[in-house]
N, C-alpha and C positions, 0 to 999 in steps of 0.2 A: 473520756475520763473527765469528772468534775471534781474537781478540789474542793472544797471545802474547807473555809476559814472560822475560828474561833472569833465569837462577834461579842467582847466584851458588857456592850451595850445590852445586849438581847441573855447572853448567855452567865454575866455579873465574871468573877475575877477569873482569869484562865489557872488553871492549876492541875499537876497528874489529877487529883482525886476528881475535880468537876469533869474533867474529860472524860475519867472510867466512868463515871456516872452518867452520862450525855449519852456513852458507846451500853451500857447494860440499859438504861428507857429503853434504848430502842432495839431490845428483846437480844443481842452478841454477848458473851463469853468472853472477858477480856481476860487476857494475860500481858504481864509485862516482859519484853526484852530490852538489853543493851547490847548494841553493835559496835563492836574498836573498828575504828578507821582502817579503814581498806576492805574491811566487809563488803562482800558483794552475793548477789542469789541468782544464780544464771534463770533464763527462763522457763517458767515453770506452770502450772496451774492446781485449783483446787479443785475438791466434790461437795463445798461445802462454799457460800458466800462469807466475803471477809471485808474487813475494814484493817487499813495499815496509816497510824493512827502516829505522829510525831509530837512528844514531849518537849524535847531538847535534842539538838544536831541539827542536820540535812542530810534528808535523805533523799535520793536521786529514784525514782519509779518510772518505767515505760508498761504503761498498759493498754490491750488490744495496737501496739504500735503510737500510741499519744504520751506525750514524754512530761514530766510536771520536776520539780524539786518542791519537795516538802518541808516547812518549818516548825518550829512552835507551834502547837497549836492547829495545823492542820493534819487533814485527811483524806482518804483517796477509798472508796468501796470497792472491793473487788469481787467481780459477781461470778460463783462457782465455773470453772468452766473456762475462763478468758485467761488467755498467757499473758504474763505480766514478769517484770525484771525489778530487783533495787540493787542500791549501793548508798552506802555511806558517804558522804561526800565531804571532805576535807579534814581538820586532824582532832575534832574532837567527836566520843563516841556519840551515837544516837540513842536514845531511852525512845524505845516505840511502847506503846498498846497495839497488839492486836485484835481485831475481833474477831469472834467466829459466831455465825448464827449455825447451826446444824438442824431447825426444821424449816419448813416456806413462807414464814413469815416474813 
C-alpha cells in the first residue's frame, strides 16, 4: 500500500474542493463521508477500484495486510478486489472522499 501525501508545492493549497478535483482528473466518482469516532469497517473488499481519501481526522487503514494511518490530505488506492479494513482513530470525526472508478481506466 502507498500513501499518498498532498504536496503543497506541486499541488498549490490543500483544501476538500482541490482534493475532489485531484480524485475526479484522475477519471473516480467522489463522494463525501463523515465517520464519528469509534467508526470502524471490518474487512472487506470491492468490484470496483477505490481511493479512501482523508479531509480531516485519522483514519487507521490495513490493506492487502500493510497497515498506514491517514491524515490531512492523504490517500491510500484501493484496487478492486483487495481486502482492506479502516477505523476512525481518536475522538474527532473523519470527513473522507471516496473514490470510485467503475470502468478500467
Amino acid at each position: 500500500m502507498r500513501v499518498r501525501h498532498w504536496n503543497d508545492s506541486v499541488d498549490g493549497p490543500f483544501s476538500e474542493t482541490a482534493l475532489r478535483q485531484k480524485l475526479e482528473a484522475a477519471g473516480y466518482l467522489v463522494s463525501r463521508y463523515t465517520y464519528a469516532p469509534g467508526t470502524s469497517f471490518p474487512e472487506h473488499s470491492h468490484r470496483i477500484d477505490k481511493i479512501d481519501a482523508v479531509v480531516s481526522g485519522r483514519f487507521r487503514m490495513v490493506v492487502a495486510g500493510h497497515f498506514a494511518i491517514l491524515g490531512p490530505g492523504d490517500w491510500v488506492e484501493v484496487p478492486r478486489g483487495v481486502h482492506h479494513t479502516a477505523a476512525v482513530i481518536g475522538e474527532e470525526p473523519v470527513v473522507s472522499l471516496d473514490g470510485a472508478r467503475f470502468d478500467d481506466n
